[in-house]
C-alpha distance (Angstrom), angle and dihedral (degrees) to the residues before:
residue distance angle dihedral
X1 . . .
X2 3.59 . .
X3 3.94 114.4 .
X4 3.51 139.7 172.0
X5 3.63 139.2 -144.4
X6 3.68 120.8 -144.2
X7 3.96 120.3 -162.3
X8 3.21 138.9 -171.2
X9 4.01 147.0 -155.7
X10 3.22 144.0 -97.8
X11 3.78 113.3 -67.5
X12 3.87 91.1 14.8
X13 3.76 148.8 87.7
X14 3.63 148.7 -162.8
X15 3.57 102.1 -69.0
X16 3.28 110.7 58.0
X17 3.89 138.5 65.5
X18 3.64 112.0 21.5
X19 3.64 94.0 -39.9
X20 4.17 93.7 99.5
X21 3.97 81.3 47.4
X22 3.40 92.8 54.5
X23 3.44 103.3 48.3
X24 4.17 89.4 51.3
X25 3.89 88.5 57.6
X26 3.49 98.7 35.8
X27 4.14 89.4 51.7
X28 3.83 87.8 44.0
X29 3.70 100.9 69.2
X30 4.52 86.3 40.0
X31 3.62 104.9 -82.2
X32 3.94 117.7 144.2
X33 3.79 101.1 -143.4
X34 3.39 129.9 -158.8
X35 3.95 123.0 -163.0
X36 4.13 109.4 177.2
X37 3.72 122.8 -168.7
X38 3.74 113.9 -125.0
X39 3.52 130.3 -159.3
X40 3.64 113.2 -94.2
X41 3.36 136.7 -153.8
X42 3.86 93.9 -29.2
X43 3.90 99.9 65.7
X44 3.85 103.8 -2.2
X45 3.31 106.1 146.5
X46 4.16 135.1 126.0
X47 3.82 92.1 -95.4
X48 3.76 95.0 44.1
X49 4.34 89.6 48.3
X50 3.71 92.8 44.4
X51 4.03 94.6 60.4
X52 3.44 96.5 45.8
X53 4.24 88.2 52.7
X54 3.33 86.0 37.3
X55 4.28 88.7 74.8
X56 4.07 84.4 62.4
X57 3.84 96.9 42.5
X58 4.21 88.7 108.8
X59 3.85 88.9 52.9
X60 3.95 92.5 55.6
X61 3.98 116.6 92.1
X62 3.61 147.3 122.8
X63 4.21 87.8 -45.0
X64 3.37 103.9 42.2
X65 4.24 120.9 111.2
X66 3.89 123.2 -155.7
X67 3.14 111.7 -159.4
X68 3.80 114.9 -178.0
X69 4.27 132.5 -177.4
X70 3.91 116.3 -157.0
X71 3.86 124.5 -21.2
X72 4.37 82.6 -3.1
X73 4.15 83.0 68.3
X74 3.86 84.5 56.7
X75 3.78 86.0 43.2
X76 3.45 101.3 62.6
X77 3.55 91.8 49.9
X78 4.14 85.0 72.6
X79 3.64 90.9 47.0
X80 3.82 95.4 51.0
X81 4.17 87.3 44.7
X82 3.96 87.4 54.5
X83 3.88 96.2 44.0
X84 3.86 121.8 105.0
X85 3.40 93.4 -162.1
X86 4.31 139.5 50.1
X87 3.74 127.1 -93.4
X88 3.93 126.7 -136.3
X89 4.46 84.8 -127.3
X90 4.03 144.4 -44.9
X91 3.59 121.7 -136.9
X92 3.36 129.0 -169.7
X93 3.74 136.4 -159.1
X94 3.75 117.3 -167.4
X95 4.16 122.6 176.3
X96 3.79 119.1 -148.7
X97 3.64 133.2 -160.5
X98 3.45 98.4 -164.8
X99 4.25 134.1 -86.5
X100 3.47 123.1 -78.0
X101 3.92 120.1 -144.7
């Protein structure tokens, strides 16, 4: 089955941006999609993250999609590092402000 893993940033969570949006489309054309809440701020940190996608590691294969906004882009960089096994794509979705200097 192909599935896909939504993440999200630092002081967020699966229902809000364009995450529930997302999720609709993505399940539209067959994808089973998976959006986990993280802790965040309290207890965000790599070991925290990793248990919680830890409960969808058997749904994770050669079809599955992360998709990850924010600090979850840099997320899913850990999670492809500790895989054994290839990925269908990442994508990630950063927001800047602007530089200062």
């Amino acid at each position: 089955m192909r599935t896909a893993i939504i993440i999200h940033g630092t002081y967020g969570n699966p229902d809000e941006n364009w995450f529930p949006w997302l999720k609709t489309e993505l399940e539209k054309i067959g994808y089973q999609v998976y959006a986990p809440i993280f802790p965040t701020p309290e207890n965000q940190n790599l070991e925290a993250w990793l248990k919680v996608i830890g409960d969808l590691h058997n749904n994770i294969g050669a079809k599955t999609i992360f998709i990850g906004h924010s600090v979850g882009a840099s997320f899913i960089l850990s999670i492809l590092e500790s895989l054994d096994l290839p990925v269908r794509a990442a994508f990630f979705s950063f927001r800047f402000f602007g530089f200062i200097g």
